[in-house]
C-alpha positions as a printed Julia matrix, in Angstrom:
489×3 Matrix{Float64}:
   0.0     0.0     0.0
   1.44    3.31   -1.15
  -0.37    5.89    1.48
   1.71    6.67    4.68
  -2.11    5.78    6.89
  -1.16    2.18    5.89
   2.16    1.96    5.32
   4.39   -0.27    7.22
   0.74   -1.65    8.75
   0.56   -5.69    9.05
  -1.37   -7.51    7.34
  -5.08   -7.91    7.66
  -5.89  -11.92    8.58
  -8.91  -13.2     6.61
 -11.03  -13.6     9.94
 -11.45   -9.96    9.5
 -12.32   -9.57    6.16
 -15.0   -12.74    6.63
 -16.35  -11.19    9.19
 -16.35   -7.65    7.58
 -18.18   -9.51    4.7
 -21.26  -11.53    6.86
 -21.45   -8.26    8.78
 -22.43   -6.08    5.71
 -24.9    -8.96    4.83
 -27.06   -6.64    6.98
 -26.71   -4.28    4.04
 -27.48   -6.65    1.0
 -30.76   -7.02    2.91
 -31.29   -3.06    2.98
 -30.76   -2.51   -0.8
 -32.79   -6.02   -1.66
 -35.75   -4.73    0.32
 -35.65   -0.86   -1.54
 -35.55   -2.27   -4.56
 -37.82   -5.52   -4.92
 -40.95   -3.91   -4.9
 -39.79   -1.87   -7.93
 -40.8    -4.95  -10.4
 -43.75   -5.59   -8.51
 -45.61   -1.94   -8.2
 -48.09   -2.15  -10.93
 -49.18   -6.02  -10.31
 -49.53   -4.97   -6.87
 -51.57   -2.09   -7.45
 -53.61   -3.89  -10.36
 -54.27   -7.33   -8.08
 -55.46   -4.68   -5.12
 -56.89   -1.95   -6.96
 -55.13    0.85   -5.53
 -55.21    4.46   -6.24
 -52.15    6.16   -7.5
 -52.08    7.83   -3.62
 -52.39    4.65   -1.66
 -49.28    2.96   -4.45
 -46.88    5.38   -3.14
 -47.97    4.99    0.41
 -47.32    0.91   -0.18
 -44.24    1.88   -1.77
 -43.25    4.19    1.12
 -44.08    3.08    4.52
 -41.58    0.71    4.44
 -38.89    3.59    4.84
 -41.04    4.69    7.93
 -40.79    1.27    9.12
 -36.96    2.19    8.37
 -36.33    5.24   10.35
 -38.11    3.48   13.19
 -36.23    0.1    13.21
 -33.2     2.4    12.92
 -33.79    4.56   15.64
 -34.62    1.14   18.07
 -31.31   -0.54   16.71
 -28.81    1.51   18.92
 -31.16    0.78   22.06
 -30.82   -3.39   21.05
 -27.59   -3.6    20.5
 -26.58   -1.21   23.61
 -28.99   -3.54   26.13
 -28.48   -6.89   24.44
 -25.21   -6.82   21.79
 -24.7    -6.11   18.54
 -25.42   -9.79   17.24
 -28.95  -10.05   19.09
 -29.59   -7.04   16.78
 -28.98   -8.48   13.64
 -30.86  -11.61   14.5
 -33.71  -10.05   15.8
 -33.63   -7.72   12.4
 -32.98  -11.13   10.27
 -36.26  -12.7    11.5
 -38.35   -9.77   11.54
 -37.29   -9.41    7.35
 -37.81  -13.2     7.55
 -41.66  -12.85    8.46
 -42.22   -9.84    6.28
 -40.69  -11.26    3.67
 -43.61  -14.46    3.55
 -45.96  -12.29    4.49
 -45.79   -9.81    1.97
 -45.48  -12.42   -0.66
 -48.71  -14.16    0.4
 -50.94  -10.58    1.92
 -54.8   -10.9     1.4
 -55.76   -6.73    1.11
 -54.23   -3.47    1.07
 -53.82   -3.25    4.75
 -51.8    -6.58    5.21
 -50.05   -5.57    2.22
 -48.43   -2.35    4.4
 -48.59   -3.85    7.59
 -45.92   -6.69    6.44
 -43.85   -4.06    4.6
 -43.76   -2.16    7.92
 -42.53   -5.25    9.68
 -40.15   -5.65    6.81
 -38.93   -1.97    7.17
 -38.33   -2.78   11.11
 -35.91   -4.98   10.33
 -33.71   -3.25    7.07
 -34.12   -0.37    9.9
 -32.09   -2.57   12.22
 -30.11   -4.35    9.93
 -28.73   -0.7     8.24
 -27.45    0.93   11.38
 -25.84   -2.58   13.27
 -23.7    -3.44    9.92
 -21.57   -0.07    9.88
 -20.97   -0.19   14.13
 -20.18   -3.72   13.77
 -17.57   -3.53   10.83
 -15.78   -0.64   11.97
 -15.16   -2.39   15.77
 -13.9    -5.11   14.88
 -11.63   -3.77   11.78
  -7.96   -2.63   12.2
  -7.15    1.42   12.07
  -5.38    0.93    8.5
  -8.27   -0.74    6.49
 -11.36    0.31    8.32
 -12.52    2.79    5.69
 -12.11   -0.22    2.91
 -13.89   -2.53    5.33
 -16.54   -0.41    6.37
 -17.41    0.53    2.73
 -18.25   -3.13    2.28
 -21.89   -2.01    3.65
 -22.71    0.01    0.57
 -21.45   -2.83   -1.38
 -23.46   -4.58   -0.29
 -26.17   -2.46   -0.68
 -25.68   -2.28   -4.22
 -25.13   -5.35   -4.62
 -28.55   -5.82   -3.43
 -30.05   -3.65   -5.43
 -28.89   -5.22   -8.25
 -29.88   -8.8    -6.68
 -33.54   -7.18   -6.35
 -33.54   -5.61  -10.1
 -32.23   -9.15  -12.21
 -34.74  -11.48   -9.8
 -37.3    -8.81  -10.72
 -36.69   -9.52  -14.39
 -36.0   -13.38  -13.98
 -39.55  -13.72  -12.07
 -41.67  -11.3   -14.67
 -40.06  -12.8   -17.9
 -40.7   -16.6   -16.65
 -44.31  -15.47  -15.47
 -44.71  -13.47  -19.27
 -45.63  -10.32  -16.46
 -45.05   -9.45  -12.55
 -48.86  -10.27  -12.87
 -48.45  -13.94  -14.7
 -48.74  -16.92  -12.85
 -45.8   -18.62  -11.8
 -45.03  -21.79   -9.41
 -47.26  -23.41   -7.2
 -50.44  -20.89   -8.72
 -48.69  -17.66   -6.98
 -48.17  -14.69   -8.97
 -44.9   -13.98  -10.07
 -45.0   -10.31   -8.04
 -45.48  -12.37   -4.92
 -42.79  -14.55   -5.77
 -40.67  -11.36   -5.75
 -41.16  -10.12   -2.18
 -40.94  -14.33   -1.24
 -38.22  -14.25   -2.38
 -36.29  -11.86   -0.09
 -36.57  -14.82    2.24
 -33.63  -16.46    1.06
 -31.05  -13.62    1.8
 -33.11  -13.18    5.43
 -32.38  -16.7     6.42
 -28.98  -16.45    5.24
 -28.48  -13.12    7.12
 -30.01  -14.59   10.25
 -27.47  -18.09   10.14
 -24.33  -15.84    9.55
 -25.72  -14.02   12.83
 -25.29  -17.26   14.75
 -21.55  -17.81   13.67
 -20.33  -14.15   14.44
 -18.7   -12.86   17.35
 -19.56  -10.43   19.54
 -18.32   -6.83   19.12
 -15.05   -6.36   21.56
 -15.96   -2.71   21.59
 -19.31   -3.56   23.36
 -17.72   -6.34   25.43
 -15.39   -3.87   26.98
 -18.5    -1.44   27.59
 -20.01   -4.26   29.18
 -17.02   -5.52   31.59
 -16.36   -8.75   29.96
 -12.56   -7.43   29.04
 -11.67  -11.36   28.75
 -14.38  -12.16   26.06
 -12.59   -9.07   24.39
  -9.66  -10.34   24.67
 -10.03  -13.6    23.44
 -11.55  -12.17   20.68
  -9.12   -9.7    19.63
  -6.65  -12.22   19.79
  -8.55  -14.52   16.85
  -8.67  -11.46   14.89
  -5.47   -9.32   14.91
  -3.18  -11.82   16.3
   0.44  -10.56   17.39
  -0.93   -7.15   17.57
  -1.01   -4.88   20.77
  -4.06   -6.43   22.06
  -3.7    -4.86   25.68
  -3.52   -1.15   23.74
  -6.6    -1.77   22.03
  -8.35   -2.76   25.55
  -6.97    0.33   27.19
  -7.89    2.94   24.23
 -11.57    1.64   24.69
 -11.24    2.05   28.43
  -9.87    5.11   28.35
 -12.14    6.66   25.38
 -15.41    5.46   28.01
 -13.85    7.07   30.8
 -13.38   10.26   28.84
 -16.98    9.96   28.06
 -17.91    9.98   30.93
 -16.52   12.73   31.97
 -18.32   14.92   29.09
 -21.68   12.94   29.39
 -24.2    11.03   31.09
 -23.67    7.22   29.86
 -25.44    6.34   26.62
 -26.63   10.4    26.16
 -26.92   11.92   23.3
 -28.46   15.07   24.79
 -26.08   18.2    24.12
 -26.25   21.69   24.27
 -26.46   22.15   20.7
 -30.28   21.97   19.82
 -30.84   18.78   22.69
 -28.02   16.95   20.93
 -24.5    16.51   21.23
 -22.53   18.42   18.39
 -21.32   15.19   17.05
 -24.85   13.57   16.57
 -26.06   16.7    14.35
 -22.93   15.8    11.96
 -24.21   12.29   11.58
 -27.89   13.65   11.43
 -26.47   16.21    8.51
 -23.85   13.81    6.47
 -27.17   10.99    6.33
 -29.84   13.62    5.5
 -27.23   15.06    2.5
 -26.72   11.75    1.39
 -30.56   11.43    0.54
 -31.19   15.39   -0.4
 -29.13   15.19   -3.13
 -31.76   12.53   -5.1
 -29.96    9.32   -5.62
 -33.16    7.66   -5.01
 -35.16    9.58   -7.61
 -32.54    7.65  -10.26
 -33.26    4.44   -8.47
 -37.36    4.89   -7.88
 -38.66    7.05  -10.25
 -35.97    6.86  -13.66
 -39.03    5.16  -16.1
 -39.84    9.43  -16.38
 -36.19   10.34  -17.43
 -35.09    7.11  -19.72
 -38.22    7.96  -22.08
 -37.74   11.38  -21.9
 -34.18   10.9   -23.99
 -35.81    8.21  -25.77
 -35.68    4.72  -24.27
 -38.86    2.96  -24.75
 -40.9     1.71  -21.2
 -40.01   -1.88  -21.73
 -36.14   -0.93  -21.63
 -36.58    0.94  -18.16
 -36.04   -2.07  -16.09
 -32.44   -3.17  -18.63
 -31.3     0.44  -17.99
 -32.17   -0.14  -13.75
 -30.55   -3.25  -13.74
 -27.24   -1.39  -15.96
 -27.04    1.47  -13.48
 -27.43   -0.84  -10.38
 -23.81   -2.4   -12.09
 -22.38    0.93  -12.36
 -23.41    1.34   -8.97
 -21.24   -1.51   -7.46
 -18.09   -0.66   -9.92
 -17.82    2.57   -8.86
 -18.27    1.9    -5.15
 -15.13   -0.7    -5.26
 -13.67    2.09   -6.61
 -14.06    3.94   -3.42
 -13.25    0.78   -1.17
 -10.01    1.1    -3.31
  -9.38    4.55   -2.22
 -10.48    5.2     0.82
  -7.61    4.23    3.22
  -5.18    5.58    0.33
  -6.33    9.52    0.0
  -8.5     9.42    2.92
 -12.34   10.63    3.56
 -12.64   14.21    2.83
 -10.94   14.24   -0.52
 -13.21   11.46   -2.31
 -16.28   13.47   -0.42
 -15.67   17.21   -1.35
 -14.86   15.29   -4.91
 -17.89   13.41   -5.29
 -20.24   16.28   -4.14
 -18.91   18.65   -7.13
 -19.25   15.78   -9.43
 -22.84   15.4    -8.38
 -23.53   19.23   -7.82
 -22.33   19.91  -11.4
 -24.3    16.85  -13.17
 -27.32   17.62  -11.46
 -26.75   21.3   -12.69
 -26.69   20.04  -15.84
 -29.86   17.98  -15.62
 -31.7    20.94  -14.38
 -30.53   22.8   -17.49
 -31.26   20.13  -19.97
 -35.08   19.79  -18.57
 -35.66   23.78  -18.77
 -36.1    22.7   -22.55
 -38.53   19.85  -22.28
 -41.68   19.47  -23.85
 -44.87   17.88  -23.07
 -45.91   17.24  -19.5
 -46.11   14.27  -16.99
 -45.01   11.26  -18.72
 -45.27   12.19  -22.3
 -42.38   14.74  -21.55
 -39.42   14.88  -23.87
 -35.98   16.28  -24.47
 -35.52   18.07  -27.77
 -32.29   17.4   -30.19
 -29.06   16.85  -28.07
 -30.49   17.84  -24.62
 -31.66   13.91  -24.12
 -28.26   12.46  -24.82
 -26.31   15.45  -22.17
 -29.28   14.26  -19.7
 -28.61   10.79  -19.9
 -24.65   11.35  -19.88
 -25.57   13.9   -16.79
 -27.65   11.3   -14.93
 -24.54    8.27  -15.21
 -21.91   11.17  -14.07
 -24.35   11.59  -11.14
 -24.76    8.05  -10.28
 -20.81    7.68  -10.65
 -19.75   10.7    -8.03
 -22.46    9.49   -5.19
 -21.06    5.91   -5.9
 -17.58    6.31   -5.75
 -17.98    8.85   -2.46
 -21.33   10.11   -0.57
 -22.73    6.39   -0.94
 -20.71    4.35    0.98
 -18.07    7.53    3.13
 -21.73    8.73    5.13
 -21.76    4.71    6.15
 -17.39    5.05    7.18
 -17.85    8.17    8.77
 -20.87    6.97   10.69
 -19.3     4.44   11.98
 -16.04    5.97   13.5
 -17.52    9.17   14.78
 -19.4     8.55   17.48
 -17.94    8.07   21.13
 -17.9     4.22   21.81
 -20.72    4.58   24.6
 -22.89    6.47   22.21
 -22.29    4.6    19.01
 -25.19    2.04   18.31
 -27.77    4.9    19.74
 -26.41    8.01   17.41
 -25.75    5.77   14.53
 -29.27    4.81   14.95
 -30.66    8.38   15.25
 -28.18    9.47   12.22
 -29.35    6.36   10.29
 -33.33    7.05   10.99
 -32.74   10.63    9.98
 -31.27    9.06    6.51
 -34.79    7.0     6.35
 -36.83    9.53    6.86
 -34.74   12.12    4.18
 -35.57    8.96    1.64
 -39.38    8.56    2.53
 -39.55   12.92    1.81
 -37.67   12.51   -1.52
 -39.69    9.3    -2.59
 -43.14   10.82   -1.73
 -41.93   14.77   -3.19
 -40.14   14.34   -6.19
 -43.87   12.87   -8.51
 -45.59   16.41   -6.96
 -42.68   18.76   -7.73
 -41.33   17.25  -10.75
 -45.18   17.63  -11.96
 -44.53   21.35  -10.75
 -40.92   21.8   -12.35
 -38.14   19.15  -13.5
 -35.66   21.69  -14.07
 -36.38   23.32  -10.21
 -36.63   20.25   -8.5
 -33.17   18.93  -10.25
 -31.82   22.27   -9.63
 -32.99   21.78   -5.62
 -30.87   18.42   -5.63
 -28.12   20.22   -6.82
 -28.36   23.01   -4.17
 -27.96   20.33   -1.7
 -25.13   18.75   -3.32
 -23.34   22.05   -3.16
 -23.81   22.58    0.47
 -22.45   18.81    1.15
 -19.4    20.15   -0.36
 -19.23   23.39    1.92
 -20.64   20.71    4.86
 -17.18   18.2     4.46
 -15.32   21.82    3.89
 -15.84   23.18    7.24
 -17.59   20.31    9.78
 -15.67   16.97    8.86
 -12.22   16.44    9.82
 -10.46   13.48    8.24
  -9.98   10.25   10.4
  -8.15    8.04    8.01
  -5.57    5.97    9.95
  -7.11    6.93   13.1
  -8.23    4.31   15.95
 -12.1     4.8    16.79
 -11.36    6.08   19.91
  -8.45    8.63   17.84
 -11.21    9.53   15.73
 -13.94   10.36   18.06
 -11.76   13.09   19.73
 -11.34   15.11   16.71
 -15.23   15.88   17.56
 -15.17   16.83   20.91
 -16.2    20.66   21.55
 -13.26   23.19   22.35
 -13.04   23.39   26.55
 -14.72   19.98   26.61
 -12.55   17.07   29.39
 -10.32   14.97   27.06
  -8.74   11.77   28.4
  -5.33   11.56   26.69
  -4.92    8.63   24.53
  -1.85    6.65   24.7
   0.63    7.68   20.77
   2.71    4.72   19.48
   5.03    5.38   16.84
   2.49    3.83   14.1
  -0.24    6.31   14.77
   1.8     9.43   13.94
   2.47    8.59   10.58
C-alpha cells in the first residue's frame, strides 16, 4: 500500500475480512428490500386496486418502518449486543418477507412491509458499528465501505430477480409456481437472503468494543486475539477504556443530549452527512428513472435493462471507493464526489428547462436527451464512488464508543426519513418543475461540499477512539490517549 495511513501496517488476517463480509450482509438485505418492490408496483396495485395515492404509500411506509427500526437498533444492540440485533432484524425481514409475498388486502399488504422496514431499519445501522469495531485502524474505511457494497449489490440482486420472475411469469402479474403470482414470488423471495443473514448471525462474534462497555474485558480479549493476532491487544483494551472514561466525563452514559439543539454536536454531523446523502436525489434515479429514460428516448419496456445497468455501475464505482479510501482518505473522495454530483445535477436541471410535453409524455428536444442521460450516469458515478458508501465510514467511526449504536441509529433514521420525503416529493414537484426540482438536488449537493469543507475532519488511519476526539467541543474534558510510533504517521 502506497499511502503513509497504511504503510508499514501488518497484514489484515482473513477472519477480519470474513467477518467484515457476513457483517455487511445486513446491508445486501437493505438494498434487496428498496428495490424488490420496484418490479412488482403495478401487479400490486392492479391485483389490489389501488389508487395512485395509496401505491406510493405501499411503496413508502416501508422507509417509515426504516427510520423506526433504525432509531430502536442503537437501544438493542446497547442492552443486548450487537449480534442479538442483527438476529432479531434477520427474522423480523424473515416474516415480512412471507408475508408480503402471500398478503390478502391493502392493509396486510403495508402492515408486512412495515414489519419488513423494522428490520432493514435494524439491519442498516448494526452493519456499519459492527464492521468498523472489529476492523484494524489501517483498512477500516475499505472494510466499512463493504456495507454500501453490499447495498448495491442488493439492489442489483432485487432488479435481475425482478426480471428473472416477470419474464418466466410473461408479467409481474403472470402466474408462476405453485399458482402464486410472479409479483409475490418477488417479495418471497427476499426470504432467502433473510435466512442467510439470520445463520451468519449465529456464527459471528460479539463486538469487543461492546464487550469492553459491558465488563467482559476477557471475552474481548479472546476475541481480539482470533482477529489481529500478534498485535497490541492490551492497547486496544486500554484505548476503549480510556475513550469510556473520557466519556464519561463529558456525558451522562449512553446520552446523546447536548447543548447544541438537545443533541450533542457530534450527533447533528451524523444527522447532517445521512440527511445530505438522501437530499441530493440518488433515489429519484433508483425509484422514479421510467420518467427520465423515455424522456431521452428509451422505450418503457427498456426501463427495467437500464435499472438493472445502473445498479452495475453502482457496485463498480463503489469498489472504486473501497479502493481509495484508506489511500487519499475521507474528505478528498467526499468534497470530490459532491462537485461531481452538484455539477451533473446542474446540468440535468438545465437540460429539462427545454422539455416538452408534460407528466409522462415529456421529452428532451435534439441533443439535450443524450447530455441528460450522460448527466444522470456522471451523477450516479460521483455518489457511488464517495457520498454512498463515506456517510456509512464516517458513521461508523464518529461517534464516542458509549454512544455509538444509539447516534448511529438516530443518524441512520434521519437518513430513512430524508428517503421517505424525496420518494413521496419528487412525482408532486417534478409535476410542478423538473428543471427546479433537479436544480434543488443540486443546491444540496453544493452545500455537502461546503458541509465536508468546514464540519468533517479526516480520520483516516485513526483508531475509533483517535477519531472520536477530533469531535469533541473546544473546553470539553479529554482523556489523553496513549501515541505509538504507528499512529503518527
Amino acid at each position: 500500500m502506497s499511502s503513509s495511513s497504511t504503510e508499514g501496517a501488518p497484514p489484515v488476517s482473513r477472519k477480519v475480512i470474513g467477518l467484515a463480509v457476513a457483517g455487511a450482509v445486513g446491508g445486501f438485505l437493505f438494498g434487496f428490500d428498496s428495490s424488490v418492490v420496484n418490479g412488482a408496483v403495478d401487479a400490486m396495485a392492479d391485483e389490489f386496486v389501488m389508487s395512485e395515492a395509496v401505491t406510493g404509500f405501499a411503496v413508502a411506509v416501508a422507509l417509515l418502518g426504516c427510520a423506526a427500526g433504525a432509531y430502536l437498533a442503537g437501544k438493542v444492540a446497547d442492552r443486548y449486543g450487537r449480534i442479538p440485533a442483527m438476529k432479531i432484524g434477520a427474522l423480523l425481514f424473515l416474516v415480512s418477507a412471507v408475508g408480503t409475498g402471500l398478503a390478502f388486502s391493502v392493509w396486510d399488504l403495508v402492515f408486512w412491509r412495515l414489519v419488513g422496514g423494522l428490520g432493514i431499519g435494524l439491519a442498516s445501522v448494526i452493519a456499519p458499528a459492527y464492521i468498523s469495531e472489529i476492523s484494524p485502524r489501517h483498512v477500516r474505511g475499505r472494510l466499512a465501505s463493504l456495507q454500501q457494497l453490499a447495498i448495491t449489490t442488493g439492489i442489483f440482486a432485487a432488479l435481475l430477480s425482478d426480471a428473472v420472475l416477470a419474464n418466466s411469469a410473461g408479467g409481474a402479474g403472470g402466474m408462476l409456481w405453485l399458482g402464486i403470482e410472479a409479483w409475490r414470488w418477488m417479495f418471497i423471495a427476499c426470504a432467502i437472503p433473510a435466512a442467510v443473514y439470520g445463520l451468519i448471525a449465529f456464527r459471528l462474534p460479539e463486538s469487543p468494543h461492546f464487550l469492553v462497555l459491558n465488563g467482559k474485558e476477557d471475552q474481548a480479549r479472546t476475541i481480539f486475539q482470533r482477529l489481529i493476532p500478534g498485535d497490541d491487544i492490551e492497547r486496544h483494551i486500554r484505548e476503549i477504556r480510556e475513550s469510556i472514561q473520557q466519556e464519561k466525563l463529558s456525558t451522562k452514559k449512553g446520552s446523546l443530549r447536548g447543548n447544541r439543539f438537545g443533541l450533542l454536536p457530534v450527533v447533528w454531523i451524523g444527522i447532517i452527512l445521512s440527511v445530505l446523502q438522501q437530499f441530493v436525489g440518488i433515489n429519484v434515479i433508483f425509484y422514479y428513472s421510467t420518467t427520465l429514460w423515455k424522456a431521452v428516448g428509451f422505450q418503457e419496456k427498456d426501463s427495467l435493462t437500464i435499472s438493472v445497468a445502473t445498479s452495475v455501475t453502482n457496485i463498480l464505482v463503489t469498489l472504486v471507493a473501497i479502493a481509495l479510501v484508506d489511500r487519499i482518505g475521507r474528505r478528498p473522495i467526499l468534497l470530490t464526489g459532491s462537485i461531481g454530483m452538484a455539477v451533473s445535477l446542474a446540468v440535468m436541471a438545465l437540460a429539462f428547462s427545454s422539455a416538452t410535453g408534460t407528466g409522462s409524455e415529456i421529452s428532451l428536444p435534439g441533443a439535450w436527451g443524450p447530455v441528460a442521460l450522460v448527466a444522470a450516469n456522471v451523477f450516479v458515478i460521483s455518489f457511488g464512488a464517495s457520498w454512498g458508501p463515506l456517510v456509512w465510514v464516517l458513521l461508523g467511526e464518529i461517534f464516542p464508543s458509549r454512544i455509538r449504536a444509539r447516534a448511529l441509529g438516530l443518524a441512520a433514521a434521519a437518513q430513512w426519513i430524508a428517503n421517505f420525503a424525496i420518494t413521496l416529493s419528487f412525482p408532486i414537484m417534478a409535476a410542478g418543475s423538473l428543471p427546479l426540482t433537479y436544480a434543488m438536488y443540486a443546491a444540496f449537493a453544493a452545500a455537502s461540499f461546503f458541509f465536508v469543507m468546514f464540519k468533517v475532519p479526516e480520520t483516516n488511519g485513526m483508531s475509533l477512539e483517535q477519531a472520536e476526539t477530533l469531535f469533541v467541543p473546544k473546553g470539553a474534558p479529554v482523556a489523553p490517549l496513549p501515541v505509538t510510533s504507528d499512529e503518527t504517521k
